[in-house]
Backbone as a ProteinNet text record, in pm:
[ID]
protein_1_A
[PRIMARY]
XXXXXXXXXXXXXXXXXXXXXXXXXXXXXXXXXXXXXXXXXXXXXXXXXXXXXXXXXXXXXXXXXXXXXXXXXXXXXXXXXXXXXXXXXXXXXXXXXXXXXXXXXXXXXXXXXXXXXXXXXXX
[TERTIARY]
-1127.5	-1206.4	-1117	-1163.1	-1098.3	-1160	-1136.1	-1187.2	-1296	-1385	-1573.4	-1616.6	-1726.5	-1819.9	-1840.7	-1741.1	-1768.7	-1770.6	-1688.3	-1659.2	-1712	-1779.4	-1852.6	-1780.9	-1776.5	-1712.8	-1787.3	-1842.7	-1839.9	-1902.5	-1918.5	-1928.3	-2094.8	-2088.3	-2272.8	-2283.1	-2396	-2437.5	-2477.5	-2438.9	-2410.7	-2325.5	-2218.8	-2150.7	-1959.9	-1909.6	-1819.9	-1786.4	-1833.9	-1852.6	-1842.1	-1750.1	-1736.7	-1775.8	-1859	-1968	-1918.6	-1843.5	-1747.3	-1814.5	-1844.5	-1931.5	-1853.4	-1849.8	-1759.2	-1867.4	-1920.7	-1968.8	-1950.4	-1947.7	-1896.4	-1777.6	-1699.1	-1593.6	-1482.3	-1368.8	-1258.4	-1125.3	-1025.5	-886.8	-836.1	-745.2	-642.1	-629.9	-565.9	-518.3	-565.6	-683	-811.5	-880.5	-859.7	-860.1	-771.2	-671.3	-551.8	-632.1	-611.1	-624.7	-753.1	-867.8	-986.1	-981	-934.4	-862.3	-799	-716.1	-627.8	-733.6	-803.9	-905.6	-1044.6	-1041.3	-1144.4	-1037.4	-900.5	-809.9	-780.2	-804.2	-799.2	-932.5	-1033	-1145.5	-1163.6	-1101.5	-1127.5	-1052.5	-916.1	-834.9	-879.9	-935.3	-976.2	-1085.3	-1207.9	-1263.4	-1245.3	-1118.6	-1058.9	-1126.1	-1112.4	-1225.1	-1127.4	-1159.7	-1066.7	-1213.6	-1333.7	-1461.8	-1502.7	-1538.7	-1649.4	-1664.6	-1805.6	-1890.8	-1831.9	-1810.9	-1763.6	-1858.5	-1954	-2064	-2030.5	-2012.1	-1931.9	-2048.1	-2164.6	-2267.7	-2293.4	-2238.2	-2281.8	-2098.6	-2032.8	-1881.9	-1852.8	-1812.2	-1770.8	-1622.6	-1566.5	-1386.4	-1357	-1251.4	-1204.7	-1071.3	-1029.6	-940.6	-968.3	-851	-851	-828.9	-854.9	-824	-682.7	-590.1	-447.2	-438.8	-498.1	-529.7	-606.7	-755.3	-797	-733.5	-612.4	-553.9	-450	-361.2	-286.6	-301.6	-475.8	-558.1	-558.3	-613.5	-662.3	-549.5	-399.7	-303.7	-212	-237.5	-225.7	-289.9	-420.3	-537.6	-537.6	-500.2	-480	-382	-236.7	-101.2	-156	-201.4	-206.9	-382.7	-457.7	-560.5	-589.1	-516.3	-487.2	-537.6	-621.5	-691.8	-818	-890.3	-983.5	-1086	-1170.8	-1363.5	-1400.7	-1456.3	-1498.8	-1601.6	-1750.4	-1870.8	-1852.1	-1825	-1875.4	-1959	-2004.3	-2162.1	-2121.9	-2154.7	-2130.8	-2261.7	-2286.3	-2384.4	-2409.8	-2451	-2467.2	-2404.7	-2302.7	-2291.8	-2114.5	-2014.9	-1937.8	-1838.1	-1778.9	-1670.2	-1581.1	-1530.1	-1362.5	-1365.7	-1464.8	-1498.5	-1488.6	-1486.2	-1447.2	-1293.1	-1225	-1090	-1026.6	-1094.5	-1053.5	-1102.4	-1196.4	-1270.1	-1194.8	-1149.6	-1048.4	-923.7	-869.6	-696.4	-712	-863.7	-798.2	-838.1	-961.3	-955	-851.9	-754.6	-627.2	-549.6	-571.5	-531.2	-549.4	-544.9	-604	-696.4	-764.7	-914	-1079.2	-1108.4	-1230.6	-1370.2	-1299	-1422.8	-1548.1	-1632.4	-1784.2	-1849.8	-1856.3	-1947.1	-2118.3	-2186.3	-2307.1	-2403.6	-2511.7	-2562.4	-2658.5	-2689.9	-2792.2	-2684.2	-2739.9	-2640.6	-2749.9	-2880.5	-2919.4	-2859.3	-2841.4	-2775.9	-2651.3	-2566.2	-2378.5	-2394	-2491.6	-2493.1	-2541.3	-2626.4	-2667.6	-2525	-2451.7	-2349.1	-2224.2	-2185	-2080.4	-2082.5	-2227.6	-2275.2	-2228.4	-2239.9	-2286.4	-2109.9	-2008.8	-1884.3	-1807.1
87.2	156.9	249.9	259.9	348.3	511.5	575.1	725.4	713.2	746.9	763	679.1	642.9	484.3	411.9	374	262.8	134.6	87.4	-25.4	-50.1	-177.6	-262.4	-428	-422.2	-586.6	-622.1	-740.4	-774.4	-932.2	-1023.8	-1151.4	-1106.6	-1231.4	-1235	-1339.2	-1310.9	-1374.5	-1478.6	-1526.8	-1682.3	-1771	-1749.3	-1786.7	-1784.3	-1820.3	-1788	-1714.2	-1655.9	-1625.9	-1474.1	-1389	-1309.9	-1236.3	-1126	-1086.2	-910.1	-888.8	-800	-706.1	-612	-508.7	-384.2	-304.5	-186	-144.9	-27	86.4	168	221.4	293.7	243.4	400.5	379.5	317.7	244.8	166.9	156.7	226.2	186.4	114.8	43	-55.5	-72.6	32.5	56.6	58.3	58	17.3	-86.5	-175.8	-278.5	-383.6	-369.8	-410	-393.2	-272.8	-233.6	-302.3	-278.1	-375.3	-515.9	-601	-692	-747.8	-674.1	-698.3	-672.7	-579.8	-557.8	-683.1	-706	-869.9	-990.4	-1009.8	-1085.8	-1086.1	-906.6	-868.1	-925.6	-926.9	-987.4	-1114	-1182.2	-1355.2	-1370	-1335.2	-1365.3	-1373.4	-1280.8	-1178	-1317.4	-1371.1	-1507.1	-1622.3	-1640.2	-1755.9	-1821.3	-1745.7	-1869.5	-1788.6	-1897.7	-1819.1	-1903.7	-1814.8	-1781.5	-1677.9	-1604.4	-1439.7	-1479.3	-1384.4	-1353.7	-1172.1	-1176	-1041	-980	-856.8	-827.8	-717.6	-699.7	-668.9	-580.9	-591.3	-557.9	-380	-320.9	-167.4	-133.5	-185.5	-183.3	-106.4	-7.9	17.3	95.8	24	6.9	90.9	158.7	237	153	4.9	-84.6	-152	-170.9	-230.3	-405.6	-468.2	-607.4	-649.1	-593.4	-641.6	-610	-498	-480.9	-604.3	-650.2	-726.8	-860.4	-893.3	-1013.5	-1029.5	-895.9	-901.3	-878.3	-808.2	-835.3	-1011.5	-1063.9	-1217.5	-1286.7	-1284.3	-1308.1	-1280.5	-1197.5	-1151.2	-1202.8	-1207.6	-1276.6	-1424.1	-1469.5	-1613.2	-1648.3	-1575.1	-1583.2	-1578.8	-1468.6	-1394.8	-1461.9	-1560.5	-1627.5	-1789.1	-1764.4	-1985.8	-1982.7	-2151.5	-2207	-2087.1	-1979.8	-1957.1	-1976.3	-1974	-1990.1	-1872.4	-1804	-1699.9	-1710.1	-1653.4	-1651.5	-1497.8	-1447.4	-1314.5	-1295.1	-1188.6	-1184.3	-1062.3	-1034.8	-966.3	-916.1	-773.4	-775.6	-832.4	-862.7	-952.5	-806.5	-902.7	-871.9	-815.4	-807.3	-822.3	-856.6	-816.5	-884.4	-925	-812.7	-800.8	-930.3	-919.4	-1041.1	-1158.9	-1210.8	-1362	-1375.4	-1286	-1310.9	-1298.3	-1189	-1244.1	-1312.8	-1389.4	-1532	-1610.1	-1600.2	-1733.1	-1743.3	-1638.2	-1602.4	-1690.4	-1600.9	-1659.1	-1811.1	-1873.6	-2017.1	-2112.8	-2078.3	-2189.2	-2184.9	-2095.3	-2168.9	-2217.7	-2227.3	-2306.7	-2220.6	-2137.9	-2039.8	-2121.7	-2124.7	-2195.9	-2040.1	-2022.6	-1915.3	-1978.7	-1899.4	-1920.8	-1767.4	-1778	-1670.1	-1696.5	-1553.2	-1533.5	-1444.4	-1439.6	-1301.4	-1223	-1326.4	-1290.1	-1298.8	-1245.1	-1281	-1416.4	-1445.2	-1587.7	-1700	-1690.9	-1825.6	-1808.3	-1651.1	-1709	-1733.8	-1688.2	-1720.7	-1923.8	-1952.6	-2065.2	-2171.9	-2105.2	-2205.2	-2168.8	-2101.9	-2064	-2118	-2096.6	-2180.5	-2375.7	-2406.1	-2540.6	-2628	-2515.9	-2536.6	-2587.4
3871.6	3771.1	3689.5	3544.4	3504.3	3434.2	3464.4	3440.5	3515.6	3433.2	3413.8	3461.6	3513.8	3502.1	3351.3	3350.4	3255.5	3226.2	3346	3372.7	3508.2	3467.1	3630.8	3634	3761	3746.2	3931.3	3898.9	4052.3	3999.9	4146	4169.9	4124.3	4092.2	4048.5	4192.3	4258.5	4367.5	4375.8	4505.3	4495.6	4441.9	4361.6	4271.3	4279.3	4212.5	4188.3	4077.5	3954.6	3850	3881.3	3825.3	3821.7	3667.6	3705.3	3562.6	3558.2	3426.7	3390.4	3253.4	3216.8	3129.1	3142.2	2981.2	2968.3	2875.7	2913.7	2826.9	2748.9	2624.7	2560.1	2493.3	2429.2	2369.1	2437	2422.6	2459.8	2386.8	2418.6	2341.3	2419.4	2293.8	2291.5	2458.1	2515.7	2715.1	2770.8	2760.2	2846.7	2852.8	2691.4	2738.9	2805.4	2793.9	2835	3025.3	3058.1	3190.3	3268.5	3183	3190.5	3212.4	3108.2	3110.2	3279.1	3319.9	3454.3	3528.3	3552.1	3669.5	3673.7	3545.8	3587.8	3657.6	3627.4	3618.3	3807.6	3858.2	3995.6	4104.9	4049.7	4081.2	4106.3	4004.3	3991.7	4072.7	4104.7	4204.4	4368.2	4317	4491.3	4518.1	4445.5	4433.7	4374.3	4397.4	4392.4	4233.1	4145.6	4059.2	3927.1	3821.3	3713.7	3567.5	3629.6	3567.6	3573.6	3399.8	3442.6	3352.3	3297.6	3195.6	3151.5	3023.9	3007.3	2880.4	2951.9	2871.4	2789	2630.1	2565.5	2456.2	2508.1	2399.6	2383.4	2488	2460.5	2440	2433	2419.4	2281.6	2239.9	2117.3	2099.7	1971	1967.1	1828.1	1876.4	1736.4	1691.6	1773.1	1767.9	1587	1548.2	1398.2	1425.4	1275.6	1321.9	1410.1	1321.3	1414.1	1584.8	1590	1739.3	1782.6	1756.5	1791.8	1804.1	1682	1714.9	1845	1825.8	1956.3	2082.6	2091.1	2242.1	2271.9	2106	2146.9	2215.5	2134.7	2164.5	2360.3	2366.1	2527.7	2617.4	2561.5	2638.3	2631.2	2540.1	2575.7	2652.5	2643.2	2725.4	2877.2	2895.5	3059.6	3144.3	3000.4	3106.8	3029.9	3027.4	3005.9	3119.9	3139.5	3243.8	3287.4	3220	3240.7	3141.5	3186.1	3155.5	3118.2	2990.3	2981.2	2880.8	2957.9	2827.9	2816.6	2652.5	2616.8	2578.9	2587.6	2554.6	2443	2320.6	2226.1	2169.6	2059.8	2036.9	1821	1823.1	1688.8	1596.2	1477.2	1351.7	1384.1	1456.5	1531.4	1476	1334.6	1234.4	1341.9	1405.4	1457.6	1582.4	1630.8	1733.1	1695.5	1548.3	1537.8	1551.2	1489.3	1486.7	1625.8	1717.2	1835.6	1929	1914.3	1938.1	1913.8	1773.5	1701.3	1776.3	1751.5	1838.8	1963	2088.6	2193.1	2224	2109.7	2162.8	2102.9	2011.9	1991.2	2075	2194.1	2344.7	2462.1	2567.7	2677.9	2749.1	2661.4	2726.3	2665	2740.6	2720.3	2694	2611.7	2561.5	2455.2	2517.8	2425.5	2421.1	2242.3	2225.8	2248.9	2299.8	2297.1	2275	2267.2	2204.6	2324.9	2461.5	2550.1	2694.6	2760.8	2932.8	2947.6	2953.2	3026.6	2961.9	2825	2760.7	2884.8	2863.4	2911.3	3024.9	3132.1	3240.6	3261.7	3188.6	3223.3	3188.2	3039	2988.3	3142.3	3150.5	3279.6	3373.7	3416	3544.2	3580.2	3414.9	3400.3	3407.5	3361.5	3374.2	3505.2
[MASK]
+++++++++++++++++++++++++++++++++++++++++++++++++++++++++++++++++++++++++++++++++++++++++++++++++++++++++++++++++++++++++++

């Protein structure tokens, strides 16, 4: 965890799917740090699947930030499964949508957790 409660990460039950949510404000190092602590989880359950709920999330990060999160994130989780769940209207989120699927991340955007949960599941 980092600081405050803001970050929750645990196995959704029954599953292998590890289901990851950050509250509030977030810089650049926290996500980075965030980032590794879902990366610590999936490991810990063998599965290189989470849902990362992104909808009460808010970033004082600019586009280029967002590209070189996408960029990292595709490097450091090639071969994972990830539904985000975002909350609608989300400029900065396509470009790093875009970034990290021109690599071997199987990301899907969404706007509800039952859609990402049902699409994750089905993977």
């Amino acid at each position: 965890m980092i600081g405050i409660e803001v970050e929750r990460i645990e196995a959704l039950i029954n599953t292998d799917v590890v289901y990851a949510s950050w509250e509030g404000p977030i810089t650049g190092e926290q996500r980075h740090a965030f980032r590794d602590h879902i990366m610590e989880k999936c490991q810990e359950l063998r599965s290189k699947k989470f849902i990362v709920d992104l909808r009460k999330q808010s970033t004082g990060t600019d586009i280029k930030d967002n590209y070189e999160f996408g960029r990292t994130l595709r490097r450091k989780m090639s071969g994972y499964t990830i539904a985000a769940v975002y909350k609608k209207g989300g400029i900065t989120e396509d470009l790093l949508t875009e970034t990290v699927q021109r690599g071997d991340v199987n990301l899907e955007v969404f706007y509800n957790l039952d859609d990402a949960k049902r699409w994750i599941l089905s993977q």
